[in-house]
C-alpha positions in Angstrom: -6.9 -8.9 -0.8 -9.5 -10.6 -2.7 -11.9 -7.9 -2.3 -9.9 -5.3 -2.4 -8.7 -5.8 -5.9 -12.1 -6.3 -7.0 -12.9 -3.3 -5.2 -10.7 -1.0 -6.9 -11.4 -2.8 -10.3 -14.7 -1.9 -9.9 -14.3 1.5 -9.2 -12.0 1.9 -12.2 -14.4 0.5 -14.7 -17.6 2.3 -13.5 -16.1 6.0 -11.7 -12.5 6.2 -13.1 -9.2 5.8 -11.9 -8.9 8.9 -10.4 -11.9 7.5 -8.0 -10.0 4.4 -7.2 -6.6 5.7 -5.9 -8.9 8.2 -3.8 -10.7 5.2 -2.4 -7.4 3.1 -1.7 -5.9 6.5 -0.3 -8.2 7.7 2.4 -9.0 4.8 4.8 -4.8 4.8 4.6 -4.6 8.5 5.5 -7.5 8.0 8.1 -5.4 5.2 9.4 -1.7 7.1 9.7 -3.8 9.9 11.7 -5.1 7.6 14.0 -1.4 6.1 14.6 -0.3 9.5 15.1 -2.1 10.6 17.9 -2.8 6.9 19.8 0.1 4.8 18.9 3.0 4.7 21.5 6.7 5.2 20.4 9.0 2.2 21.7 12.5 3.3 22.6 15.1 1.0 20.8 16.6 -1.6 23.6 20.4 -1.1 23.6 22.4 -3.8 24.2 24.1 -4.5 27.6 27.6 -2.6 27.8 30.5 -5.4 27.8 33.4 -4.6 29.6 36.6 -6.8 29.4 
């Protein structure tokens, strides 16, 4: 977290802001893309049916 922040502080003082959110938003796009196509849906357990 640490890093990050100084990251993006960084970027802000020397490129701009614009170039900071771009560099906060990619690897996050990169990332939901890759969860898209390789992550694996889990179906919702349903609880067991009680009959009285």
């Amino acid at each position: 977290m640490f890093i990050g922040l100084s990251a993006g502080g960084w970027l802000d003082q020397t490129y701009g802001r614009r170039v900071a959110m771009w560099a906060a938003a990619v690897p996050g796009v990169i990332v939901a893309i890759l969860l898209k196509f390789t992550g694996t849906e889990r179906k919702p357990r349903r609880p067991p049916c009680v009959t009285w």
